[in-house]
N, C-alpha and C positions, 0 to 999 in steps of 0.2 A: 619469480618475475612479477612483477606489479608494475597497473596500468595506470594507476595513482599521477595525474601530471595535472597541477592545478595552473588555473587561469592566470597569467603574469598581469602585476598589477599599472604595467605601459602598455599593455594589452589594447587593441581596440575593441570596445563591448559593440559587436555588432549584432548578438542576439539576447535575449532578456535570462540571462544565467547568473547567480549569485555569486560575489569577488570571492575566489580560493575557491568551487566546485570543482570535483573533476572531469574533464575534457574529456576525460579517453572512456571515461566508466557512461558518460551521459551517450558518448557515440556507441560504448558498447548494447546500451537499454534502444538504443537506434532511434533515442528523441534528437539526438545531433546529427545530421548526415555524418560520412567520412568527411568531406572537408568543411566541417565544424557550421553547416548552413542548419537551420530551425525553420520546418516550416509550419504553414498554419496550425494543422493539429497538433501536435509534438508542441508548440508555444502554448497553445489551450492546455492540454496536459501540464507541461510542468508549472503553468502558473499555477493549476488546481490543487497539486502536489506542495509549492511551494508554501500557499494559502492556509494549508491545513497543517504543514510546518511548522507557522508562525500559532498553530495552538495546541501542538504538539512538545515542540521545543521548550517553554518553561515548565511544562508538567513533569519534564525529563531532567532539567536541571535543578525542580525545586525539592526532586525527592532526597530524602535524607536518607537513603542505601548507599551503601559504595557500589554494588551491583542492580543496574537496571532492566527490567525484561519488559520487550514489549510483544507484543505476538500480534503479527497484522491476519488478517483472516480475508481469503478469497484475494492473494496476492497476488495472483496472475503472471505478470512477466515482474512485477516484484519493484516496480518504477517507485514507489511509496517508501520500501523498507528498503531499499538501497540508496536515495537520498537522503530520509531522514539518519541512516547511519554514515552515509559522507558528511552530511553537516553537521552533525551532534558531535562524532568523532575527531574529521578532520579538521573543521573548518573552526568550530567551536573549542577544539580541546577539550571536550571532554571524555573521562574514562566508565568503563564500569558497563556499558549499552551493550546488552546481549538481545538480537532480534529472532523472532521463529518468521517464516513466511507461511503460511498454510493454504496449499491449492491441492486440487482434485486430479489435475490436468498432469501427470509424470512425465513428458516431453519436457513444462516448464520446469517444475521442480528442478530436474538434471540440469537445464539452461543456467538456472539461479543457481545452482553448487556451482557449476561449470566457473560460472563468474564471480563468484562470491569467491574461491579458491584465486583466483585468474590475478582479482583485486587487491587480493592479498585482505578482505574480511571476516577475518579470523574467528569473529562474535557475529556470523548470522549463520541458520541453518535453516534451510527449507523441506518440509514434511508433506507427503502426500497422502494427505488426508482431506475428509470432509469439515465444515466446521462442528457439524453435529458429533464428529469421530471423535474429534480433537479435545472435546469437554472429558471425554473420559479415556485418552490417552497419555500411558506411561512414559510416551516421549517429552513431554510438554513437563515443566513445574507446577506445583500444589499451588503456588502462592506467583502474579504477576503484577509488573506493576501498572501498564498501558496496554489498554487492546483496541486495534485499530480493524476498522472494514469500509473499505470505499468501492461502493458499489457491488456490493453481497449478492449473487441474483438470487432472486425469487425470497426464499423463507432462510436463507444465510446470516440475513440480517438479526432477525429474530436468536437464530443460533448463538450469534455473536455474543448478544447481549446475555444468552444464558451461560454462553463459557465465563465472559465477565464475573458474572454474576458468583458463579462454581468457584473461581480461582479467584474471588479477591479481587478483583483487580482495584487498585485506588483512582485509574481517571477511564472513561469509553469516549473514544472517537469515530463516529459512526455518516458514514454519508448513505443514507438508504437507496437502492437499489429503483428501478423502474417498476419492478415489481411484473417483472415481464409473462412472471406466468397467467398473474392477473388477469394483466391486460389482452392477452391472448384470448382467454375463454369468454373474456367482454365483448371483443371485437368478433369471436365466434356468434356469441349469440343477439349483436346487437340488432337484427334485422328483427328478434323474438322481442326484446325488450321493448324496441320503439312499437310494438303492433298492439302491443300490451295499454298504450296509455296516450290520452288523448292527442298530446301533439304528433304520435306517428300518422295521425290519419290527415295532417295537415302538407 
């Protein structure tokens, strides 16, 4: 069974979704309510998604492999690596796009096979792991060609760029994180810091 039902093009576009998307895959990630409404966040989201598509997408097409691997790092519910593979795949036509997801979280993981099987995409597999696991896991290929991390928390980010780095990769697309553990221990000790230097006493 496959959820695969793309946008008719007499369709009325009454939310900001790209022509030929899928409907039922965007309500399955739950950026579409059931009856096909987008609201504020979920629009935020996938225009962030779509944005980083549009510098994803020729990296994908201009590789000169018949097979392409991209491995997103810190997938989460996987909204990144299941549209860039509807639109590379379906909407583009093109072949060869094999995606890893890699999160920590095994709830999601199962979510993403769940769907990923459900979708009928054949070429992604999601791994629960760290991204720090993942550099030296046998699950994973020696040689990738795209690594993606949007919003890595804390030092994932960092990680990413060393899996890169480990497997070759030819392009990194990387949206760095808050850096929340940071910020944490800043806002812990910010009452020290400011007592520390002239303007706290102001």
């Amino acid at each position: 069974m496959t959820i695969i039902k793309k946008q008719n093009k007499n369709q009325q576009k009454t939310y900001d979704v790209q022509h030929g998307q899928s409907i039922e895959l965007l309500k399955e990630l739950h950026i579409l309510t059931r009856d096909g409404k987008l609201n504020q966040d979920s629009r935020r989201k996938l225009k962030q998604v779509y944005h980083l598509y549009q510098f994803i997408e020729p990296l994908l097409a201009s590789d000169n492999n018949s097979s392409i691997t991209l491995v997103d790092h810190g997938a989460s519910k996987s909204y990144l690596g299941f549209i860039i593979y509807d639109l590379f795949t379906n909407v583009a036509k093109q072949n060869g796009l094999y995606v890893y997801g890699i999160e920590t979280r095994d709830e999601l993981v199962a979510k993403s096979q769940q769907l990923a099987k459900l979708a009928g995409f054949t070429a992604m597999q999601f791994l629960h792991l760290s991204v720090a696991d993942s550099i030296s896991s046998e699950l994973l290929p020696d040689k990738v060609n795209v690594v993606t991390a949007l919003h890595a928390c804390n030092t994932a980010t960092d990680d990413a760029i060393d899996f890169a780095l480990t497997k070759d990769a030819d392009n990194i697309v990387l949206v760095p994180c808050c850096q929340a553990e940071v910020a944490a221990v800043l806002r812990k000790n910010k009452s020290k810091l400011l007592a520390d230097i002239a303007l706290g006493e102001m």
